[in-house]
C-alpha positions in Angstrom: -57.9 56.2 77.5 -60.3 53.5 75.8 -59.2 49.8 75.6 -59.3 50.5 72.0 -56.2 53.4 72.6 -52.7 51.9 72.9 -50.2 53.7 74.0 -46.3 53.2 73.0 -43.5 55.7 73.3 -42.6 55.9 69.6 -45.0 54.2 66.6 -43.4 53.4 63.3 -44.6 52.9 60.2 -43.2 50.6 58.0 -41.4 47.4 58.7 -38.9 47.9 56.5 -34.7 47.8 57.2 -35.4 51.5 58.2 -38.2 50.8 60.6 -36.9 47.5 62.0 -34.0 48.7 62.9 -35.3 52.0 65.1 -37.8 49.5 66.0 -34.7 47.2 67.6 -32.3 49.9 68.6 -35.7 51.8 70.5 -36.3 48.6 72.6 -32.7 48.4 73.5 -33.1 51.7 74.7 -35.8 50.6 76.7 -38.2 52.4 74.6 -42.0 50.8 74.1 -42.5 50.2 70.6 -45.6 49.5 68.3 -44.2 49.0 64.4 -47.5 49.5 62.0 -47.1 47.1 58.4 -49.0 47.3 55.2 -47.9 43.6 54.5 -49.8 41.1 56.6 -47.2 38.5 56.3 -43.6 39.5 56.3 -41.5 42.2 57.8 -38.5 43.8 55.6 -40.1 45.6 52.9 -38.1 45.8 49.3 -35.7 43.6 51.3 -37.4 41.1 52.5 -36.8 37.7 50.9 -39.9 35.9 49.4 -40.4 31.7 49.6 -42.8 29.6 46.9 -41.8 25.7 46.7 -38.8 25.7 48.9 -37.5 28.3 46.4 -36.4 31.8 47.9 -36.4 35.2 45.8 -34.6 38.3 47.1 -36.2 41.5 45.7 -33.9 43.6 43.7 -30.5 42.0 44.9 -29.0 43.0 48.1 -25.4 43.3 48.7 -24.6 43.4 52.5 -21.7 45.9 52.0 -21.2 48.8 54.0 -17.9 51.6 55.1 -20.1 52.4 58.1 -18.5 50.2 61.0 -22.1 51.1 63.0 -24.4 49.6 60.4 -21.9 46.2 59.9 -21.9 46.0 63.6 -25.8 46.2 63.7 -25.9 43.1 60.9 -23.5 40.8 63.4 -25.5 41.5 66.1 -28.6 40.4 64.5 -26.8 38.1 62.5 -24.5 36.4 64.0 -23.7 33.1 62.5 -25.7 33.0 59.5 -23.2 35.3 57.1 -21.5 33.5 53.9 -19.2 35.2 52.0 -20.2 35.1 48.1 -18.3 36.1 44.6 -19.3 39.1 43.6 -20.4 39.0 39.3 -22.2 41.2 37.3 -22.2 41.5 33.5 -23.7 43.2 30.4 -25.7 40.8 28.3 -25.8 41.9 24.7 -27.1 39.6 21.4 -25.5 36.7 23.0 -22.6 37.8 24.7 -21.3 39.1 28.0 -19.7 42.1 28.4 -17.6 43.3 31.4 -19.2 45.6 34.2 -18.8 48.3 34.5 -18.0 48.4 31.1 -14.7 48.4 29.7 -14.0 49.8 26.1 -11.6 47.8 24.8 -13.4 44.4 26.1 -16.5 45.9 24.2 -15.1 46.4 21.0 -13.1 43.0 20.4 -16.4 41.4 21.6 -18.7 43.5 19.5 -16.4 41.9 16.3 -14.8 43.8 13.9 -17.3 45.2 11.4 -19.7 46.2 14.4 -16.4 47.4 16.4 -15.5 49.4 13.4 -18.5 51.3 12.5 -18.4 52.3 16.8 -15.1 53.4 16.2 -16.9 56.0 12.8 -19.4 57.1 15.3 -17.0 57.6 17.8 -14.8 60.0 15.6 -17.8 61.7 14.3 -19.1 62.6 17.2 -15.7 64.2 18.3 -15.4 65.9 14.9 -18.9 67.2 15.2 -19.8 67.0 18.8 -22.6 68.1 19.7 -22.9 71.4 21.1 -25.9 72.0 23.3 -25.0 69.7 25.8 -27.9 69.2 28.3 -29.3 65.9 27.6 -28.1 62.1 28.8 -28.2 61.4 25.3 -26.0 64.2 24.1 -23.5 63.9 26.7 -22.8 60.1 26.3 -22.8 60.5 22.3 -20.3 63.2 22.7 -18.4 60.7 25.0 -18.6 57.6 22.9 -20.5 57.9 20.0 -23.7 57.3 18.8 -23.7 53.7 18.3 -21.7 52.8 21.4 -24.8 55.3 22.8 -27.4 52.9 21.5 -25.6 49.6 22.4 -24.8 50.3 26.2 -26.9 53.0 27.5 -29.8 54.0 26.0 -31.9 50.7 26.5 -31.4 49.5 29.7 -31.2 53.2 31.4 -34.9 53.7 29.8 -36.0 50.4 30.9 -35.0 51.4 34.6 -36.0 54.8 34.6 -39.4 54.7 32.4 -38.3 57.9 30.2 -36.7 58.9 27.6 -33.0 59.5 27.8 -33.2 63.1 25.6 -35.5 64.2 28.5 -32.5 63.1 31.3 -30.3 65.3 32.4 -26.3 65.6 31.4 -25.5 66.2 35.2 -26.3 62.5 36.2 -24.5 60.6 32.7 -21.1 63.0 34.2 -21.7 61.5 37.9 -22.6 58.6 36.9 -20.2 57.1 33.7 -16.9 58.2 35.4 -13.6 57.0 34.1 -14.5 55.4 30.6 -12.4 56.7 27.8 -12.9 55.0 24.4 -9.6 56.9 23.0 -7.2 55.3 25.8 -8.7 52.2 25.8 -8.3 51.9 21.8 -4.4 53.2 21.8 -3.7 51.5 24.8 -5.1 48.2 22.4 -3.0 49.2 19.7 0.5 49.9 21.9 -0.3 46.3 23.6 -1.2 44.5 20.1 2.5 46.3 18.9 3.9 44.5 22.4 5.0 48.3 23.7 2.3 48.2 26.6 2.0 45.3 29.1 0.1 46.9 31.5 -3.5 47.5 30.0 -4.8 50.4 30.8 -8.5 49.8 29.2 -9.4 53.3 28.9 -10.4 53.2 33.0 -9.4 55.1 35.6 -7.6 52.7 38.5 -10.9 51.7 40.4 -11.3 48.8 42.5 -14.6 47.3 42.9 -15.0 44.8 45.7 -14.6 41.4 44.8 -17.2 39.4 47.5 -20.0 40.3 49.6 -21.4 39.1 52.7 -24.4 37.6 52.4 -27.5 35.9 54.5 -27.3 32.3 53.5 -31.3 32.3 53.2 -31.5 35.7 51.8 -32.0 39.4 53.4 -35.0 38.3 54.4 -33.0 35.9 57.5 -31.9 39.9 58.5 -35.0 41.3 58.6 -36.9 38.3 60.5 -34.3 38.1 63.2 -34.9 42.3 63.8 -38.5 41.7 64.3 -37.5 39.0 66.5 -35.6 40.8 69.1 -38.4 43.4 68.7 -40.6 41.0 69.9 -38.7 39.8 72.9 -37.8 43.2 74.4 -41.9 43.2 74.2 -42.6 45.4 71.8 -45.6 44.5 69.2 -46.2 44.5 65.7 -49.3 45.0 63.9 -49.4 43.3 60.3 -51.7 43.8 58.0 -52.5 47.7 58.9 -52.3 50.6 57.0 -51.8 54.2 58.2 -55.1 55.9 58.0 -54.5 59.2 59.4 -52.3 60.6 61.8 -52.7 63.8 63.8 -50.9 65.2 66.9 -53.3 66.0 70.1 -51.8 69.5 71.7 -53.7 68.8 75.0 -52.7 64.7 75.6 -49.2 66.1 73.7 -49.3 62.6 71.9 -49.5 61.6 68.5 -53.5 59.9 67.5 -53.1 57.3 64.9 -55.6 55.8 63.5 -54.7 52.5 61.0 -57.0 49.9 59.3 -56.6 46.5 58.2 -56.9 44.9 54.9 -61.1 43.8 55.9 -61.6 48.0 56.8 -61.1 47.5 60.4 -59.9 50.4 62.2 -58.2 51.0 65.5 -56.2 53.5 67.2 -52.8 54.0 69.0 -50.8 56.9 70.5 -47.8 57.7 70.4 -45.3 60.5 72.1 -43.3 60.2 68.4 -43.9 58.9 65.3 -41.2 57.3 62.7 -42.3 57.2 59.0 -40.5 55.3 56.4 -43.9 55.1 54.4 -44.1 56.7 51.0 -43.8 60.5 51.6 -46.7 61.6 48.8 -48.9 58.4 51.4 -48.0 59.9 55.0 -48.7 63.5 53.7 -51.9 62.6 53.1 -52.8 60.7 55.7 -51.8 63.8 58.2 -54.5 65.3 59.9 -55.2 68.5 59.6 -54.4 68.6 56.1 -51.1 69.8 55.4 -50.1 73.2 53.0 -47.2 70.9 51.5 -50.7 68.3 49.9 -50.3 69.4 46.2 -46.7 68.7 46.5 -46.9 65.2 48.0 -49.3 64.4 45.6 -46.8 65.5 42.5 -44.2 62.9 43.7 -44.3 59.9 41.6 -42.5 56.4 42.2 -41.2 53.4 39.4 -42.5 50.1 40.1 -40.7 46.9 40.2 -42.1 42.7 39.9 -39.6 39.7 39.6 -40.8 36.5 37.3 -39.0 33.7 38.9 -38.6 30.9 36.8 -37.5 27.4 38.0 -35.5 25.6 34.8 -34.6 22.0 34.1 -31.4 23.1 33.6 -27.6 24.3 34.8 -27.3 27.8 35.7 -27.7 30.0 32.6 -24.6 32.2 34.2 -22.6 32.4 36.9 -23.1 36.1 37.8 -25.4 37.2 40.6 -27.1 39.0 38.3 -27.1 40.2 34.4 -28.0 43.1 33.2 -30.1 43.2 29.3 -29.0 45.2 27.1 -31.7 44.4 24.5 -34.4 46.2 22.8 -36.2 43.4 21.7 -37.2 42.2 25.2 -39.0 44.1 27.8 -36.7 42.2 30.8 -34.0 44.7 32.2 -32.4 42.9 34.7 -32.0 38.5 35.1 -30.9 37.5 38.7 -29.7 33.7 39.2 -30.4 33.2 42.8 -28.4 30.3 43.3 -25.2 32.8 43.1 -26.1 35.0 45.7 -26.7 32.1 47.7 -27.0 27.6 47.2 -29.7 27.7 50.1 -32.0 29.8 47.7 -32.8 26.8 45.7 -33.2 23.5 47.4 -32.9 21.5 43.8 -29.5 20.8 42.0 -31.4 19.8 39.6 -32.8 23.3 38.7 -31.6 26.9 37.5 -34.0 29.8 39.6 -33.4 32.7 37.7 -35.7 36.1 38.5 -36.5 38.6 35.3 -36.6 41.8 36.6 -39.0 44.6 34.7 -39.6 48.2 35.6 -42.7 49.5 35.3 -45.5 51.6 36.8 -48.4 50.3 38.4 -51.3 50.2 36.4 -49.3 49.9 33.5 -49.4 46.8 31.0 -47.1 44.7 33.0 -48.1 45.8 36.3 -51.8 44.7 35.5 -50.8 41.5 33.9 -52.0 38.2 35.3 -49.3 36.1 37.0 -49.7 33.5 34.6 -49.1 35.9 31.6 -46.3 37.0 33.5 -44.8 33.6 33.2 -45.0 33.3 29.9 -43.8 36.6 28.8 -40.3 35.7 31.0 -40.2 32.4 29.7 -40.7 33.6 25.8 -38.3 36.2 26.8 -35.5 34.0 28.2 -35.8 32.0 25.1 -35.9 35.5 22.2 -32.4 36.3 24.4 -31.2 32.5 23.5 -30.6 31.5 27.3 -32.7 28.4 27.8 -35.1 26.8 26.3 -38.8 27.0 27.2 -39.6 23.1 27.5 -36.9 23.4 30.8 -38.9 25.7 32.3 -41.2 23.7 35.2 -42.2 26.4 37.2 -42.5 30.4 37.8 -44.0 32.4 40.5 -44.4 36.5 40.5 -43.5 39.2 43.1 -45.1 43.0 42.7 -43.3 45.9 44.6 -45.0 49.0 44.5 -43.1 52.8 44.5 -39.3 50.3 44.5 -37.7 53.4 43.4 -38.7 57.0 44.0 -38.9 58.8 40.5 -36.8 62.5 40.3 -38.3 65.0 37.9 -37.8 68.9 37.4 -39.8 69.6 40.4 -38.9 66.9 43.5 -36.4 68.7 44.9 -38.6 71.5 45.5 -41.7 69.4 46.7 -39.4 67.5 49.1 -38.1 70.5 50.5 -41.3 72.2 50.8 -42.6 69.1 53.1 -39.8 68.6 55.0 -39.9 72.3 55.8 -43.6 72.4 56.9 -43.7 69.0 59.0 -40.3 69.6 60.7 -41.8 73.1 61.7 -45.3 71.6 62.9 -44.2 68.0 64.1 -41.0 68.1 66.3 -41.9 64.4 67.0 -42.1 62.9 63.3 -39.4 61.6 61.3 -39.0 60.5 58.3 -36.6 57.8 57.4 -35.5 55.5 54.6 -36.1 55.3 51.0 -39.6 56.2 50.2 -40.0 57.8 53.7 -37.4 60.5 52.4 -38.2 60.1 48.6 -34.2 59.0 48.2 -32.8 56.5 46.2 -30.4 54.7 48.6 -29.3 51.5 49.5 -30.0 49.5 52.7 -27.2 51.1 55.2 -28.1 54.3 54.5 -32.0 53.7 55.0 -30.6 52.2 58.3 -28.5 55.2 59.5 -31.4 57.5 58.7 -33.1 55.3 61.4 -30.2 55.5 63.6 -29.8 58.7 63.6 -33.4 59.1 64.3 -33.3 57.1 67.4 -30.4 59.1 68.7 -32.8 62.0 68.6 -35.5 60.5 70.3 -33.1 59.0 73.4 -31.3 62.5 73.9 -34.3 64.3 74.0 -34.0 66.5 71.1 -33.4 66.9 67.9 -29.7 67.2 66.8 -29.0 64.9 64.3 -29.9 65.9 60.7 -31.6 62.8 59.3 -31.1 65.1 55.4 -27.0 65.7 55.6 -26.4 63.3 53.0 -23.3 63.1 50.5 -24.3 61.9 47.1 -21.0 60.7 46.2 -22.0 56.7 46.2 -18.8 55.6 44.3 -17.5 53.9 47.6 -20.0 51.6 47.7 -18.7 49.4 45.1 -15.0 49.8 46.4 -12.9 49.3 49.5 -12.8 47.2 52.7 -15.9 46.6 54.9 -16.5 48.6 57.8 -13.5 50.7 56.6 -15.5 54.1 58.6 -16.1 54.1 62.1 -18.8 57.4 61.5 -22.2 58.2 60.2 -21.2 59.8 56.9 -19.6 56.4 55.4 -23.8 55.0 55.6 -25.1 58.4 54.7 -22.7 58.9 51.3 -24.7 55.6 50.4 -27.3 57.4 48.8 -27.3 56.3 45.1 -27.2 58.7 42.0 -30.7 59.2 40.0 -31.3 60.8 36.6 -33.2 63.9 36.7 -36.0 64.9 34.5 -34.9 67.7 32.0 -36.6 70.9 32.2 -38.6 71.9 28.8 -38.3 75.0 27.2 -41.2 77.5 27.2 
């Protein structure tokens, strides 16, 4: 083997909370290790937690909540002592006011006022007078449900602003998973019966449901996880190489070892070989990077992903809210999302003096926002917060701007079937790949489950086969917002993590 050929047991790509922790569990196994990252400064991926001026930015928000009593073992042991406990806030801001979430009927019609409340209620009666019959759509379903106004108030903006399409062309399967519980009808009589003193217990048209009051959080951010995992990676002498890129991949028969070849940012390539080979890079980018080209190519290349980029803005100012984050319901602004840092944690922003608030848009890259300058980027946020009448732009004294390509895997008509057709064609040909994590299995999840992909697929690699599926997943991710920490000793409480997505209707011929 050439000096340029290093050999590990297991190479990973991605250093994400995926590959960080096979990376940690591998070496604890004894395992030699080589972890392969894009980024050429930080580990941690979507999760990692980003520093300008002393100020820190987590990307996207990131409870540390799980049922699986493995993955909130795994967080103590890297994490021992650096834990806070935090409130746990989110609301629905709409023309100046906020509005419980998840939403609660009754609190949204006293709030909306009574000439606005009163025309929902019209709509609301209409639509159950006339429903709507052919009901396929997002929009259809939730009309039927509430009526057409509450529709354009509370879901139709902000659900397009996340999901980059129209809500006629989502499907009515993902507004029945998704909206459970809401009733407008109980939560008006139940109004009436309390306002007539026959009802003291309000009932406000939800089903009982208890949603977890605090979190656990790193006192720096997610980032404090991810840095101690590449830590312990590096003491168990394992190595990282930053800055590199999967090139191409391809598995020798005669060596029986995988061939990697991966190039930094300047084009400088070097190889390393593996006997397996963990993937949590983007599915449609390992595909084709495999060499010889696999028969699954076109359907990589029809898997699409939404992109995500924080503002940051530093403001002469309390904090605008006390909420860890808010979420805009406006048409009138492109921002979908407004995260005030200092709630999820006081060591985010070293100045009492300032609010740090992050304006979170959804978009795709190359697209207007993606491709705006940094500066405009600034400006747009800071115009924004101002249109939405939460601080004034002479308060704002600073701003910063954080890009993160393919955030959330996209699910159209067809990703089902591509996903399955490459799974079914590397599993076959590559006993010694995995995939794990989000983009590495094209599933929207949140951070435990990406980790017990990666768990499991350690488990394969240290009992020799491959037993474990990495793909049994439950999509019922209610839990995740209700319940007691560690509550489930097993796999499935981490795996039933895996978040619900809006699918792409199909159109007829």
């Amino acid at each position: 083997m050439s000096p340029a050929e290093q050999h590990s047991d297991v190479a990973i790509i991605g250093a994400g909370p995926a590959g960080l922790t096979a990376g940690y569990l591998l070496g604890k196994h004894g395992f030699s290790v080589t972890l392969v990252e894009k980024d050429a400064e930080q580990v941690g991926g979507i999760s990692r937690t980003v520093e300008h001026a002393g100020f820190r930015f987590d990307i996207g928000g990131h409870r540390f909540f799980s049922k699986s009593r493995e993955v909130v073992d795994l967080w103590d042991e890297l994490l021992p002592n650096d834990f806070i406990e935090r409130p746990r806030m989110s609301r629905i801001y709409y023309r100046g006011k906020f509005y419980d979430y998840p939403l609660r009927a009754f609190d949204a019609l006293r709030k909306l006022g009574l000439i606005e409340s009163s025309l929902c209620m019209l709509s609301f009666f209409r639509a159950k007078l006339f429903p709507n019959k052919d009901v396929r759509s997002f929009d259809k379903w939730v009309i039927n449900q509430f009526g057409e106004r509450l529709f354009g108030i509370f879901f139709k903006t902000y659900t397009e602003k996340v999901w980059g399409m129209p809500c006629e062309d989502m499907s009515a399967d993902w507004a029945a998973q998704r909206i459970k519980g809401l009733s407008l009808g109980k939560a008006v009589f139940d109004g009436i019966k309390r306002s007539l003193g026959l009802n003291r217990r309000p009932n406000d048209g939800m089903q009982a449901k208890t949603l977890l009051e605090s979190f656990r959080y790193p006192r720096k951010g997610p980032g404090m996880m991810w840095d101690a995992a590449r830590d312990r990676i590096l003491e168990h002498g394992n190595r990282f190489l930053m800055g590199h890129a999967l090139h191409q991949a391809s598995w020798d028969e005669a060596a029986g070892h995988w061939r990697i070849t991966i190039k930094a940012g300047g084009g400088k390539t070097r190889v390393i070989t593996a006997d397996h080979l963990i993937s949590s890079a983007p599915v449609r980018e390992l595909v084709a990077r495999l060499h010889p080209m696999p028969k699954s190519m076109p359907n990589a290349m029809a898997l699409n992903y939404r992109d995500f980029l924080t503002v940051a803005l530093m403001i002469r100012s309390e904090d605008l809210f006390p909420d860890n984050w808010i979420y805009i319901h406006e048409d009138k602004v492109k921002v979908g999302r407004i995260q005030n840092f200092r709630s999820w944690s006081p060591e985010m922003v070293p100045d009492e003096a300032l609010a740090c608030v992050g304006l979170e848009y959804f978009c795709f890259e190359g697209d207007g926002l993606w491709s705006s300058t940094d500066e405009g980027l600034i400006a747009l946020a800071t115009a924004e917060l101002a249109r939405l009448g939460l601080c004034d732009p002479r308060d704002v004294v600073g701003g910063a701007v954080v890009r993160q390509e393919k955030a959330y895997p996209v699910y159209d008509d067809h990703y089902a079937g591509h996903v399955a057709a490459i799974r079914a064609e590397l599993e076959a040909r590559y006993p010694t790949l995995q995939m794990v994590g989000r983009n590495g299995m094209h599933r929207y999840n949140n951070q435990d489950h990406a980790m017990m992909t990666a768990m499991l697929a350690v488990r394969n690699i240290v009992e020799g086969r491959r037993r474990h599926d990495l793909w049994a997943v439950n999509e019922d991710a209610e839990y995740h917002e209700a319940g007691s920490e560690g509550d489930d000793a097993g796999v499935a409480a981490a795996l039933r993590s895996e978040r619900l997505v809006p699918r792409r209707l199909k159109k007829a011929a």
